[in-house]
mmCIF file as gemmi writes it, N, C-alpha and C atoms, coordinates in Angstrom:
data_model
loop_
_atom_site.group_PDB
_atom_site.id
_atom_site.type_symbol
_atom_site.label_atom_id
_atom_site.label_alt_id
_atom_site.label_comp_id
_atom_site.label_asym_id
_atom_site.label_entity_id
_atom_site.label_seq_id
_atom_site.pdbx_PDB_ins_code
_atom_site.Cartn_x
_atom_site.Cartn_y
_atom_site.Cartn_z
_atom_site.occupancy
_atom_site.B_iso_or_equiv
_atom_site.pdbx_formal_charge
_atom_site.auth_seq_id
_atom_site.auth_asym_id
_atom_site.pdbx_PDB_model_num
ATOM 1 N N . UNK Axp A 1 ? 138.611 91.837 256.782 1 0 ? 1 A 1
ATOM 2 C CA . UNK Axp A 1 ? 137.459 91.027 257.115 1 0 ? 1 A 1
ATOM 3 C C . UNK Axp A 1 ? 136.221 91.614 256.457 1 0 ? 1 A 1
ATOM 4 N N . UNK Axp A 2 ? 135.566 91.046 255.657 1 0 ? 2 A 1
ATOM 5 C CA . UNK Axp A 2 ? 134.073 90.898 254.971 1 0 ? 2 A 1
ATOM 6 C C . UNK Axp A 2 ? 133.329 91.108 255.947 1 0 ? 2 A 1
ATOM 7 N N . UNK Axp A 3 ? 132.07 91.778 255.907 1 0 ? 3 A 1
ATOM 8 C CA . UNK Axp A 3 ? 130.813 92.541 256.447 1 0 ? 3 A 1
ATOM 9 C C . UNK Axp A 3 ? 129.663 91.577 256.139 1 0 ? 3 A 1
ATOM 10 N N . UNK Axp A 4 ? 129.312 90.252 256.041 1 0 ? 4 A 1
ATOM 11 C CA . UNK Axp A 4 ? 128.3 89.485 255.381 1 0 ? 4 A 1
ATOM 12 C C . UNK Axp A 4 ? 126.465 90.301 255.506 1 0 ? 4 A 1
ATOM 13 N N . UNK Axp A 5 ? 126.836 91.055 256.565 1 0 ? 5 A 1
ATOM 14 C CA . UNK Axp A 5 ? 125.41 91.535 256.905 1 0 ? 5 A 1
ATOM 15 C C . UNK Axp A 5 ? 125.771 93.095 257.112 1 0 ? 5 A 1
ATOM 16 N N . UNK Axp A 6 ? 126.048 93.738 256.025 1 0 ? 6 A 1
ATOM 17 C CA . UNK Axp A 6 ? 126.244 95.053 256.193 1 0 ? 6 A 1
ATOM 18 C C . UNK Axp A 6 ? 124.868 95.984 255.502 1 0 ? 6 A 1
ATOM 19 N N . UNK Axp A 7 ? 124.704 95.965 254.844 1 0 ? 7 A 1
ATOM 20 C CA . UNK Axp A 7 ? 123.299 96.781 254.281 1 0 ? 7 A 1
ATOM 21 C C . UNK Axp A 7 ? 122.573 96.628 256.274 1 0 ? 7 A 1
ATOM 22 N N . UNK Axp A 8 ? 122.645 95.319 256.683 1 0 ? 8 A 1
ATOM 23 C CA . UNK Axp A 8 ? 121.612 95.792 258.491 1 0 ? 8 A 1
ATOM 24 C C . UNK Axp A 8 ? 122.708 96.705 258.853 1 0 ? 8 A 1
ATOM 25 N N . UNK Axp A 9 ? 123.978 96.352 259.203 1 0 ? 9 A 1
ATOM 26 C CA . UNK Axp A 9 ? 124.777 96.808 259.501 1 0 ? 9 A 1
ATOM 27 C C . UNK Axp A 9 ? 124.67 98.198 259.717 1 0 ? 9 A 1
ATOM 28 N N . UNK Axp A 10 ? 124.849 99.061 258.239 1 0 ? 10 A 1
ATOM 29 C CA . UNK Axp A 10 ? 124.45 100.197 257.443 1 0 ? 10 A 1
ATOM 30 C C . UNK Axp A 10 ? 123.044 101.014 258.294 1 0 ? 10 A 1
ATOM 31 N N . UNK Axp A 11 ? 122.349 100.256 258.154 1 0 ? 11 A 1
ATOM 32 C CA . UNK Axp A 11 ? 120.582 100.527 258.232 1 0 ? 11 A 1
ATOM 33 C C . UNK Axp A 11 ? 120.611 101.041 259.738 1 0 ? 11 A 1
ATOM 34 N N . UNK Axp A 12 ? 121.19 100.056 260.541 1 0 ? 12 A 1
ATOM 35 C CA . UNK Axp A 12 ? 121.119 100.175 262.203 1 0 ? 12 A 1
ATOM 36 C C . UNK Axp A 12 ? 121.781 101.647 262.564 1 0 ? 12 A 1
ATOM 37 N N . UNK Axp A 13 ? 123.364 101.345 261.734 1 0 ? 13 A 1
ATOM 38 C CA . UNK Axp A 13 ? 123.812 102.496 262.445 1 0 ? 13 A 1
ATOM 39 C C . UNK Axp A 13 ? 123.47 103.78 262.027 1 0 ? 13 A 1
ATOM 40 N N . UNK Axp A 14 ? 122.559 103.991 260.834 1 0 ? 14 A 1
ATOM 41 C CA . UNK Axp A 14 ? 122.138 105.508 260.054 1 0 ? 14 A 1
ATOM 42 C C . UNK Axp A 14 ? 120.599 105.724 261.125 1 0 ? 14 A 1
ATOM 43 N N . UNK Axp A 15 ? 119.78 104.671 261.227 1 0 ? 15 A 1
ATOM 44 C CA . UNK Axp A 15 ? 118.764 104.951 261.902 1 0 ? 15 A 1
ATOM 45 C C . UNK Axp A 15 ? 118.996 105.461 263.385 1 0 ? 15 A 1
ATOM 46 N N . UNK Axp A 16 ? 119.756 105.792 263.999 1 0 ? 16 A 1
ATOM 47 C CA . UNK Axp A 16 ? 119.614 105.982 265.082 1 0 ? 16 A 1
ATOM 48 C C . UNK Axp A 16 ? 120.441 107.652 265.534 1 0 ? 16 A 1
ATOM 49 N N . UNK Axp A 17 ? 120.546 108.299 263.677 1 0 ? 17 A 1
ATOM 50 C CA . UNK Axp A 17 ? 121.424 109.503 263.842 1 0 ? 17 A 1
ATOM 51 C C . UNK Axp A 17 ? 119.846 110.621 263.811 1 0 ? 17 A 1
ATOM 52 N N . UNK Axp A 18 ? 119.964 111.521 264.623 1 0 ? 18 A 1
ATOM 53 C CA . UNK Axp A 18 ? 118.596 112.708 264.755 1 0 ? 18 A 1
ATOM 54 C C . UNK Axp A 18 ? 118.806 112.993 263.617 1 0 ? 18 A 1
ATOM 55 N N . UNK Axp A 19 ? 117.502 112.977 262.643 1 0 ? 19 A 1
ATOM 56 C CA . UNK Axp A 19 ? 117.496 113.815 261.071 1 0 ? 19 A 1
ATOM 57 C C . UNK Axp A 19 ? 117.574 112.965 260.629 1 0 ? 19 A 1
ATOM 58 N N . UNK Axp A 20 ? 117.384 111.379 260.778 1 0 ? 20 A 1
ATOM 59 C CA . UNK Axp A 20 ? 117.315 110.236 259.757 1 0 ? 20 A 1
ATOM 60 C C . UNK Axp A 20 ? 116.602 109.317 260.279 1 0 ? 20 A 1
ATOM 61 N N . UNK Axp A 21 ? 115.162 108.848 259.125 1 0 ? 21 A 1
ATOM 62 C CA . UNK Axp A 21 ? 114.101 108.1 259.485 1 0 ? 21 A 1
ATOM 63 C C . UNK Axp A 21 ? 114.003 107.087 258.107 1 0 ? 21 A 1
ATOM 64 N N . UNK Axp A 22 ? 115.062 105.605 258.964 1 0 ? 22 A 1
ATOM 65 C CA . UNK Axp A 22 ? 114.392 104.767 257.823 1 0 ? 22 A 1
ATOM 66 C C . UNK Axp A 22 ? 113.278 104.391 257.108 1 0 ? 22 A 1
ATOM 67 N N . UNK Axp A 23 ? 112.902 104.217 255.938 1 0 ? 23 A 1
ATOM 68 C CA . UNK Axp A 23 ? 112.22 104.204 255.513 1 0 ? 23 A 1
ATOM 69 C C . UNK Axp A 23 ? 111.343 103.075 255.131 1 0 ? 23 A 1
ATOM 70 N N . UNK Axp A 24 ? 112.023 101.937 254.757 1 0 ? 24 A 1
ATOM 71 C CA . UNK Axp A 24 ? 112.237 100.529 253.679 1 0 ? 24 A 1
ATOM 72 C C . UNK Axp A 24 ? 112.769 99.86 255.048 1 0 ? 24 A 1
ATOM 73 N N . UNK Axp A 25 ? 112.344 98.268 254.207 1 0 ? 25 A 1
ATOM 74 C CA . UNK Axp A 25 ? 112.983 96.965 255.174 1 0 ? 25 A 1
ATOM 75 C C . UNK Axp A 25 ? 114.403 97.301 254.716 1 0 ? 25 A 1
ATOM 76 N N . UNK Axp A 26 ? 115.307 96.609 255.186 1 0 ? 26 A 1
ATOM 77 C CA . UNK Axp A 26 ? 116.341 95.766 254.634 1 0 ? 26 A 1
ATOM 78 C C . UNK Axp A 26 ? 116.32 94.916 253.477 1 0 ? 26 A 1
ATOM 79 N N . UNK Axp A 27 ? 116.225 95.493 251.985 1 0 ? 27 A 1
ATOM 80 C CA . UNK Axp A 27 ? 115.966 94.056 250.996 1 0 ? 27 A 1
ATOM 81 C C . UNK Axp A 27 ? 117.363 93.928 250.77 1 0 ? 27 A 1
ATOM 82 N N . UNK Axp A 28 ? 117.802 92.761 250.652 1 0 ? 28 A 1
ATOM 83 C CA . UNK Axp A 28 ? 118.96 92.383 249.958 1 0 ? 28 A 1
ATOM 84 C C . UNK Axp A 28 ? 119.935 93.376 250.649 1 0 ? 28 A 1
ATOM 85 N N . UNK Axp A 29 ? 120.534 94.102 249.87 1 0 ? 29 A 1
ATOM 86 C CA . UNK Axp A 29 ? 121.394 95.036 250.264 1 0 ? 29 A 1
ATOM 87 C C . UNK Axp A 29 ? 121.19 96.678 250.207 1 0 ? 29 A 1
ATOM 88 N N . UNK Axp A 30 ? 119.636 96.68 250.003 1 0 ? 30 A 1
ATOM 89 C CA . UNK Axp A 30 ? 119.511 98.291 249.714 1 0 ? 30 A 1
ATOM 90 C C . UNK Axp A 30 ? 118.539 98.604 250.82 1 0 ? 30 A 1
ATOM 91 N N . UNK Axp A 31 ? 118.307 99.454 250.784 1 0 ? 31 A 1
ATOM 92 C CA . UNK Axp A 31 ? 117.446 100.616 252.109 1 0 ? 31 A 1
ATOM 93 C C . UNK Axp A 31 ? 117.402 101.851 251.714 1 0 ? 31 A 1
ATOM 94 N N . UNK Axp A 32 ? 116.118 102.636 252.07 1 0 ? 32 A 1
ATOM 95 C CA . UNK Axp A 32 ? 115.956 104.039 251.668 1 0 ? 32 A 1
ATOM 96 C C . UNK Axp A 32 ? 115.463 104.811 252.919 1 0 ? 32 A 1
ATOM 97 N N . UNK Axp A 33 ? 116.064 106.015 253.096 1 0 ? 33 A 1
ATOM 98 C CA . UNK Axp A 33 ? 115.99 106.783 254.262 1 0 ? 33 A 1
ATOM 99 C C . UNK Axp A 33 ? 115.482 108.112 254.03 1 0 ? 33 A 1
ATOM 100 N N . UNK Axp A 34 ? 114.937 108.475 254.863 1 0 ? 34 A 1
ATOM 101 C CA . UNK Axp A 34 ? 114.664 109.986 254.618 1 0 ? 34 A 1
ATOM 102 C C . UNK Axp A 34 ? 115.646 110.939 255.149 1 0 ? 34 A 1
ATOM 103 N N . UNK Axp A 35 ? 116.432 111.847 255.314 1 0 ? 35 A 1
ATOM 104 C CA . UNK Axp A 35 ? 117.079 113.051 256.043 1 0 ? 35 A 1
ATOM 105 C C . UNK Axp A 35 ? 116.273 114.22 256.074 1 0 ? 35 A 1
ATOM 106 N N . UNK Axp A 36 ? 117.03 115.108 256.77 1 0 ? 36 A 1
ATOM 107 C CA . UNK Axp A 36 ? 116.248 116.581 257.842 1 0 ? 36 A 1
ATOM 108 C C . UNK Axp A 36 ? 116.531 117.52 256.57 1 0 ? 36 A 1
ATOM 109 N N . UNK Axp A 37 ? 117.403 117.075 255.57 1 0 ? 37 A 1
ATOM 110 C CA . UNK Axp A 37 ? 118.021 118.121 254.123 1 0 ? 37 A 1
ATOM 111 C C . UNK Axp A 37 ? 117.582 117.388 253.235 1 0 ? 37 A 1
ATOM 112 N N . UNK Axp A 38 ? 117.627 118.221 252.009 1 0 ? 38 A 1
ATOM 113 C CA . UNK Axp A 38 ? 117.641 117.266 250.915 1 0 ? 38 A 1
ATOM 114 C C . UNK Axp A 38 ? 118.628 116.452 250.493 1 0 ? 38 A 1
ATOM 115 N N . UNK Axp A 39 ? 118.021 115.624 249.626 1 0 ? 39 A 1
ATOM 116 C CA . UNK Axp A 39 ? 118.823 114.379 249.665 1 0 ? 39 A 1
ATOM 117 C C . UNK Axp A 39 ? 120.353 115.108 248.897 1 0 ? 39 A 1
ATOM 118 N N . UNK Axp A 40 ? 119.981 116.158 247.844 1 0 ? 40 A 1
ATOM 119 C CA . UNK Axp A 40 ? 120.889 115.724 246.657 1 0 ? 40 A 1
ATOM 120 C C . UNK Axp A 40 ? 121.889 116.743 247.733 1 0 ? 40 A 1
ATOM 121 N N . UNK Axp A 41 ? 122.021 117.875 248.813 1 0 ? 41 A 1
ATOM 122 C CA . UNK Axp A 41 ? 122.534 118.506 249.444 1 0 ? 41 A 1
ATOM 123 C C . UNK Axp A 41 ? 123.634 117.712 250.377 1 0 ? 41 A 1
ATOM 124 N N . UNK Axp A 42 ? 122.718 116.233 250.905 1 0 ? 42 A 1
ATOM 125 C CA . UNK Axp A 42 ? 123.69 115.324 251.956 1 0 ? 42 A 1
ATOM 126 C C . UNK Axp A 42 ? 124.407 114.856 250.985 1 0 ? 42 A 1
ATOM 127 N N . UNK Axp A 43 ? 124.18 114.296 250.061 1 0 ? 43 A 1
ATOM 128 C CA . UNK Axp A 43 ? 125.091 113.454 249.101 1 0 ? 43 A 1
ATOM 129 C C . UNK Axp A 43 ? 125.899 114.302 248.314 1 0 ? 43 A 1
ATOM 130 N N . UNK Axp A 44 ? 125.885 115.6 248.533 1 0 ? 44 A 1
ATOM 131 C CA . UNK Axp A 44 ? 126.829 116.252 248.13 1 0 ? 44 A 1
ATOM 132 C C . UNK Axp A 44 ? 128.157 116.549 248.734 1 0 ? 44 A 1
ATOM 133 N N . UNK Axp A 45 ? 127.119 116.809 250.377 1 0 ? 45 A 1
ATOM 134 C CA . UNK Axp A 45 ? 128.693 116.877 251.395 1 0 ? 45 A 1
ATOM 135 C C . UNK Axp A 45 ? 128.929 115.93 251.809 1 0 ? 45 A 1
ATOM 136 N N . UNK Axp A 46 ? 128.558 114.373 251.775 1 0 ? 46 A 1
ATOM 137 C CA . UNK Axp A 46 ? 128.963 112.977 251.668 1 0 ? 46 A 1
ATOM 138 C C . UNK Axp A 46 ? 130.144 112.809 250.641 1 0 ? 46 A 1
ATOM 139 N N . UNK Axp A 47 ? 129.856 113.301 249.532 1 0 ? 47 A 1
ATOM 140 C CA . UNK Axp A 47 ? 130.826 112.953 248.471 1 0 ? 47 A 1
ATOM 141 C C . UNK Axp A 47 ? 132.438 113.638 248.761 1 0 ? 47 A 1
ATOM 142 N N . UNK Axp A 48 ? 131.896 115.518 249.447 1 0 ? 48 A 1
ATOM 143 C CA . UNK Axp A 48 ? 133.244 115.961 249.793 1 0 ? 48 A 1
ATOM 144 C C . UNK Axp A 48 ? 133.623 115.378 250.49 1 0 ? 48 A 1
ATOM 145 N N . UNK Axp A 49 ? 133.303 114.461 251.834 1 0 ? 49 A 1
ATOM 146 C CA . UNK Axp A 49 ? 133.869 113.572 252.592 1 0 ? 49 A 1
ATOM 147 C C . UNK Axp A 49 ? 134.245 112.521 252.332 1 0 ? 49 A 1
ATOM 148 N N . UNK Axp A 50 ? 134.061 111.662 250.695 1 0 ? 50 A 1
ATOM 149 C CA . UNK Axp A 50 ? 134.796 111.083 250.281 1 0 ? 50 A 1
ATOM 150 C C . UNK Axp A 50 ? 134.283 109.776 250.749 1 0 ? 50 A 1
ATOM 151 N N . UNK Axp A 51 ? 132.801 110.102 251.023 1 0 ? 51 A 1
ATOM 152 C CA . UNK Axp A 51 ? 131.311 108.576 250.724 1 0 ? 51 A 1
ATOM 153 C C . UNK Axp A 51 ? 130.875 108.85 250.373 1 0 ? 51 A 1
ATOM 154 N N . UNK Axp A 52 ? 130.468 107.265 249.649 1 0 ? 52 A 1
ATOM 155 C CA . UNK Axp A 52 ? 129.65 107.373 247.968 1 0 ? 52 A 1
ATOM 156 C C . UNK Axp A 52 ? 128.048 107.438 248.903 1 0 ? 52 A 1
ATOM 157 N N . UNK Axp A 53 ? 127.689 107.821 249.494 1 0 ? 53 A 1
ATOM 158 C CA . UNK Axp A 53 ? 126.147 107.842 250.378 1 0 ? 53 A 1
ATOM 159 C C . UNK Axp A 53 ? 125.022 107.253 249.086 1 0 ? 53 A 1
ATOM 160 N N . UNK Axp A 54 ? 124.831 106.886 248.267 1 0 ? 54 A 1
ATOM 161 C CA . UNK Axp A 54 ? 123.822 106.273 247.486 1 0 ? 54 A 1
ATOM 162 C C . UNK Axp A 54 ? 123.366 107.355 246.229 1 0 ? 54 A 1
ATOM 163 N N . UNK Axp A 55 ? 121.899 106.894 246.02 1 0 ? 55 A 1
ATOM 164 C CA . UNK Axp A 55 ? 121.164 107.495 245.103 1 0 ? 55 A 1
ATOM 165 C C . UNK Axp A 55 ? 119.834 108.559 245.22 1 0 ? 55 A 1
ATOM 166 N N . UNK Axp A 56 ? 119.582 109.544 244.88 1 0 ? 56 A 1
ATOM 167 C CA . UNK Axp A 56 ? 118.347 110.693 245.322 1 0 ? 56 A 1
ATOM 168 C C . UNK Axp A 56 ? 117.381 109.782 244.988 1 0 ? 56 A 1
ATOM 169 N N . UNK Axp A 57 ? 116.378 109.385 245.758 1 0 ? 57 A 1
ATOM 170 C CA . UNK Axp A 57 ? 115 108.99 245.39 1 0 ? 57 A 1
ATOM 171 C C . UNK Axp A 57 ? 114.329 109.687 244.163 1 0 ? 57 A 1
ATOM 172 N N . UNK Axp A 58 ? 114.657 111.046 244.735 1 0 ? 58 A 1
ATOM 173 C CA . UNK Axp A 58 ? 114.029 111.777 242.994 1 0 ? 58 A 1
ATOM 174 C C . UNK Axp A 58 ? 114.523 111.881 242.034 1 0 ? 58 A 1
ATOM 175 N N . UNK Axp A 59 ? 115.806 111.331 241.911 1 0 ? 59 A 1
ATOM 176 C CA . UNK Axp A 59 ? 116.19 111.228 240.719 1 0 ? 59 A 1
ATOM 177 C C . UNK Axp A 59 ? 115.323 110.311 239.745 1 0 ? 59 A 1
ATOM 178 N N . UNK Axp A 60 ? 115.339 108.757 240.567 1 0 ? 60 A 1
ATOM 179 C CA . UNK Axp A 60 ? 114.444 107.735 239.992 1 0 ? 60 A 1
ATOM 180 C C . UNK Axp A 60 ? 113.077 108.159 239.879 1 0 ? 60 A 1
ATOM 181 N N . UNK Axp A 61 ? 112.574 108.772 240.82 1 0 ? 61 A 1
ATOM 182 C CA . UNK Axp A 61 ? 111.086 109.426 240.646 1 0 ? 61 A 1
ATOM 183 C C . UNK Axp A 61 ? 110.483 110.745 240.726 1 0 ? 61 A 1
ATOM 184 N N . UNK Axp A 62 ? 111.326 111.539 239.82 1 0 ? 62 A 1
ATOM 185 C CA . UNK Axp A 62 ? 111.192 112.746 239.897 1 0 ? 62 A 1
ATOM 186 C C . UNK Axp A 62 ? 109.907 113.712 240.247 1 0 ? 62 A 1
ATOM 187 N N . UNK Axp A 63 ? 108.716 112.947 240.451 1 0 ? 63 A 1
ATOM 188 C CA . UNK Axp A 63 ? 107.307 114.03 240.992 1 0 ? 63 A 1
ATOM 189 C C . UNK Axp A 63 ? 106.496 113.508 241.995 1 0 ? 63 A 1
ATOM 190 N N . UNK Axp A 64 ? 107.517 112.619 242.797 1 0 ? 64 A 1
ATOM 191 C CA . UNK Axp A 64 ? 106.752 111.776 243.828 1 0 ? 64 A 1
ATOM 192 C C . UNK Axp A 64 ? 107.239 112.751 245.084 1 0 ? 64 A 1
ATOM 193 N N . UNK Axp A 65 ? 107.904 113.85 245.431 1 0 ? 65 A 1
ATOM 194 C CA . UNK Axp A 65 ? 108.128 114.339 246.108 1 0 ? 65 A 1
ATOM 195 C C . UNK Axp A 65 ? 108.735 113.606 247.527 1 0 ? 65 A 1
ATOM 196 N N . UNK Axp A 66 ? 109.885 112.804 246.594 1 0 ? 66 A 1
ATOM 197 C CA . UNK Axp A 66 ? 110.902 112.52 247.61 1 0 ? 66 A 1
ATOM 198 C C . UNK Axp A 66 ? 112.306 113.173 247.28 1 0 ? 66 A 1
ATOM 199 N N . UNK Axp A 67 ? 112.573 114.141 247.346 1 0 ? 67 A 1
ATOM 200 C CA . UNK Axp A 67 ? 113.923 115.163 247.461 1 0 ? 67 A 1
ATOM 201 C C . UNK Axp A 67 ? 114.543 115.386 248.758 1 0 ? 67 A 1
ATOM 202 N N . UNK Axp A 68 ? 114.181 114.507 249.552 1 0 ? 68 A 1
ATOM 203 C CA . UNK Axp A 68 ? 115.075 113.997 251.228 1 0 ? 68 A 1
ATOM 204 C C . UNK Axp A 68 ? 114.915 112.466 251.107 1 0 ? 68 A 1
ATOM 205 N N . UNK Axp A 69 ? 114.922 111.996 250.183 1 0 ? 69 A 1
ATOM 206 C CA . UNK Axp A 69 ? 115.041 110.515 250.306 1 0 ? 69 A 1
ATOM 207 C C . UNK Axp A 69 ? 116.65 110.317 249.889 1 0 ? 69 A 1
ATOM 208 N N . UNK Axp A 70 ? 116.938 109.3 250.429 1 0 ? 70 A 1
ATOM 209 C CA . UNK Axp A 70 ? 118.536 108.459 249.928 1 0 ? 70 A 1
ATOM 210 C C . UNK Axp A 70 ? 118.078 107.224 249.494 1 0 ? 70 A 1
ATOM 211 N N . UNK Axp A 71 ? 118.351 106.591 248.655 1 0 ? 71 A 1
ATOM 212 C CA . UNK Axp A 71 ? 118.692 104.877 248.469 1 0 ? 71 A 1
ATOM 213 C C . UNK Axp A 71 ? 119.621 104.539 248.29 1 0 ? 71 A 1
ATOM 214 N N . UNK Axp A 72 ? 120.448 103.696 249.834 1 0 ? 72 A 1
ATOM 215 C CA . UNK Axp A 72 ? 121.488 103.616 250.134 1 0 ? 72 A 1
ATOM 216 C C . UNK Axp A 72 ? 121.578 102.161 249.863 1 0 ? 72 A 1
ATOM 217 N N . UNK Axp A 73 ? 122.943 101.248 249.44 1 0 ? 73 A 1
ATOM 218 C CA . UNK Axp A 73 ? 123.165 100.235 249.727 1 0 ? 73 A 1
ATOM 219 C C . UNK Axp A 73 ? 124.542 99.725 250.334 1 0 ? 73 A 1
ATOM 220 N N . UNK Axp A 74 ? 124.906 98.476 250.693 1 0 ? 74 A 1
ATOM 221 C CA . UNK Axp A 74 ? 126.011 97.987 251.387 1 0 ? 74 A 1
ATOM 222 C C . UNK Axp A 74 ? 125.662 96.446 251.009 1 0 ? 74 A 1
ATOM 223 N N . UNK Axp A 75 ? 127.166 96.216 250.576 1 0 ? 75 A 1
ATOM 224 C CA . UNK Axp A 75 ? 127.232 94.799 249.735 1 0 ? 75 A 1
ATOM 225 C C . UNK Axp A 75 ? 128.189 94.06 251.556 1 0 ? 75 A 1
ATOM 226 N N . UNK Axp A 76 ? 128.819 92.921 250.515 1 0 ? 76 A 1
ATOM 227 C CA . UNK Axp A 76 ? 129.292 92.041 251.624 1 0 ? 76 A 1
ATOM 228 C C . UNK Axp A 76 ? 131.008 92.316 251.515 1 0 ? 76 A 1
ATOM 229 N N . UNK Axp A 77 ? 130.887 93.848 250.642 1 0 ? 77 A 1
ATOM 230 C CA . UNK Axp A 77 ? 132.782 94.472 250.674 1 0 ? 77 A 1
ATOM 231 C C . UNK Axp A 77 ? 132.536 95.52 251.376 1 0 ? 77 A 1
ATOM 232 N N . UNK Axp A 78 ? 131.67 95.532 251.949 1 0 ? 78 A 1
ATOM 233 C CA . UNK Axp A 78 ? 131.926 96.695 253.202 1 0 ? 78 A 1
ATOM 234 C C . UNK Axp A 78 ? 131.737 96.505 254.453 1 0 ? 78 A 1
ATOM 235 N N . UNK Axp A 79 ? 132.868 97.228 254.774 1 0 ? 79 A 1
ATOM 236 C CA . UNK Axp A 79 ? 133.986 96.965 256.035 1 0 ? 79 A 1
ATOM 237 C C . UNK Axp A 79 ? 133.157 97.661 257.088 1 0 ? 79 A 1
ATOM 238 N N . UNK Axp A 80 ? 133.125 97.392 258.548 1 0 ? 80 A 1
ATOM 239 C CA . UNK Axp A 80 ? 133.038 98.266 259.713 1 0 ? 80 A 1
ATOM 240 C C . UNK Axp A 80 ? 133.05 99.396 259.289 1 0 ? 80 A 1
ATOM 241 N N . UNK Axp A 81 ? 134.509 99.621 259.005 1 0 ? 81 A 1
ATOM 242 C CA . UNK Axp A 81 ? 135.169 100.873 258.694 1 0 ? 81 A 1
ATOM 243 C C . UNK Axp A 81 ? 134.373 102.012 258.149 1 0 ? 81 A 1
ATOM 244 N N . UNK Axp A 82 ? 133.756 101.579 256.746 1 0 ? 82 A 1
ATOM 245 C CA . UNK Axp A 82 ? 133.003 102.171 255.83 1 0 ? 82 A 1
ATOM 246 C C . UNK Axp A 82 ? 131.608 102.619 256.383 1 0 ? 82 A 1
ATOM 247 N N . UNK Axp A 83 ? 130.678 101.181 257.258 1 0 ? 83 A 1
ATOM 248 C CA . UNK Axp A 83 ? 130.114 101.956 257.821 1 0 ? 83 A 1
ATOM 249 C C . UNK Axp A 83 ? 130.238 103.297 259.025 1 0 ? 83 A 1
ATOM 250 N N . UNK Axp A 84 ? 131.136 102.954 259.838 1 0 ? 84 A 1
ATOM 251 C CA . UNK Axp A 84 ? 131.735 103.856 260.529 1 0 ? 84 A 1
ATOM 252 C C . UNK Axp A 84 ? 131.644 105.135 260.412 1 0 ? 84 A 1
ATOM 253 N N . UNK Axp A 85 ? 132.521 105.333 258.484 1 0 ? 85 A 1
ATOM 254 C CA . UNK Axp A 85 ? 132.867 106.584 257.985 1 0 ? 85 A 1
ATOM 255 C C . UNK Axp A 85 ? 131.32 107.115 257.727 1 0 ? 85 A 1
ATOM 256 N N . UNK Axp A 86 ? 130.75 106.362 257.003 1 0 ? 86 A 1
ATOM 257 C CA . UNK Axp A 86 ? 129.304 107.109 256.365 1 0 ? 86 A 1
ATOM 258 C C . UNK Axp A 86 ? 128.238 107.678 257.45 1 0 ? 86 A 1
ATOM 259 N N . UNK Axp A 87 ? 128.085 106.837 259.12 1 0 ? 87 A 1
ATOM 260 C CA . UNK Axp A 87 ? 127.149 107.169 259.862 1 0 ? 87 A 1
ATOM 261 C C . UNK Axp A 87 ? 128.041 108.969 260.331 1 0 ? 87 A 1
ATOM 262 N N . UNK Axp A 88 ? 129.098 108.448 260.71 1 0 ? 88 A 1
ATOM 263 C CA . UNK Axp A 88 ? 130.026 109.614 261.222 1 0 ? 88 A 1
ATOM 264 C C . UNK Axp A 88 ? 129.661 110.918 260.702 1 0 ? 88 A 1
ATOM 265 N N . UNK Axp A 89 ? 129.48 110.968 259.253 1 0 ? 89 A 1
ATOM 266 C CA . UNK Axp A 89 ? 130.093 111.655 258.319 1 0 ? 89 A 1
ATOM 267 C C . UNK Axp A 89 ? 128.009 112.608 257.543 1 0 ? 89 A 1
ATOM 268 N N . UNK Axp A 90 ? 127.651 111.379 258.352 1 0 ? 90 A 1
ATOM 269 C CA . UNK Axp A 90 ? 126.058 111.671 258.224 1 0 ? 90 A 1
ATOM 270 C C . UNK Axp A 90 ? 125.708 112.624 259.228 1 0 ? 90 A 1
ATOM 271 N N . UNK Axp A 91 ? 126.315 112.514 260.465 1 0 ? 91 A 1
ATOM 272 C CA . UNK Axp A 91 ? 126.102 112.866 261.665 1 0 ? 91 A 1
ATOM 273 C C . UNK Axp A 91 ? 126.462 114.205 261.841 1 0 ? 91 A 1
ATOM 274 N N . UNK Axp A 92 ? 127.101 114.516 260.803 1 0 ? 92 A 1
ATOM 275 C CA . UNK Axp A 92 ? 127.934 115.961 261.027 1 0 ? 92 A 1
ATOM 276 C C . UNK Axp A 92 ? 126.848 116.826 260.032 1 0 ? 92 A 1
ATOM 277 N N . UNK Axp A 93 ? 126.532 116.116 259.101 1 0 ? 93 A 1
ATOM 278 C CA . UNK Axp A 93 ? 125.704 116.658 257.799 1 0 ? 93 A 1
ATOM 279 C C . UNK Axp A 93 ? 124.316 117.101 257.877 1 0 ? 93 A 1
ATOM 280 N N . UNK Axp A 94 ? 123.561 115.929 258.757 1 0 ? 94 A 1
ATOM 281 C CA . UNK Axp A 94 ? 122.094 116.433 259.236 1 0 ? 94 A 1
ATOM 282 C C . UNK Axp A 94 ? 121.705 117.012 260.455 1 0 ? 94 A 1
């Protein structure tokens, strides 16, 4: 079963983990969050856990001094499940 509204989906269940302060509306399917670590540190032990957790804000803007930012997205192929894994998996990380 298809997720038609997963990026809220996504958004709801990351905002409500201690160490994560959404940032951004809901556009389309993307959202950007801040964490309690740096970004490129969560998305590192995201990845050993085997979620793709998004993109470093500073990568795209390297002197704006967002290095705890994420820009995360969720299309309409992601499952419960997926969100599930990523809040879970966030929860252990920050």
């Amino acid at each position: 079963r298809l997720n038609h509204e997963a990026a809220c989906d996504l958004a709801d269940a990351l905002e409500v983990i201690d160490g994560v302060e959404l940032l951004t509306p809901r556009f389309f399917n993307e959202f950007a969050f801040r964490t309690s670590k740096p970004a490129a540190d969560v998305l590192a032990d995201l990845d050993k856990r085997g979620v793709v957790g998004g993109v470093r804000a500073s990568r795209l803007m390297p002197r704006a001094g967002l290095d705890d930012v994420i820009i995360c997205a969720a299309t309409e192929c992601t499952t419960a499940e997926d969100i599930d894994a990523y809040a879970n998996a966030l929860k252990e990380i920050v």
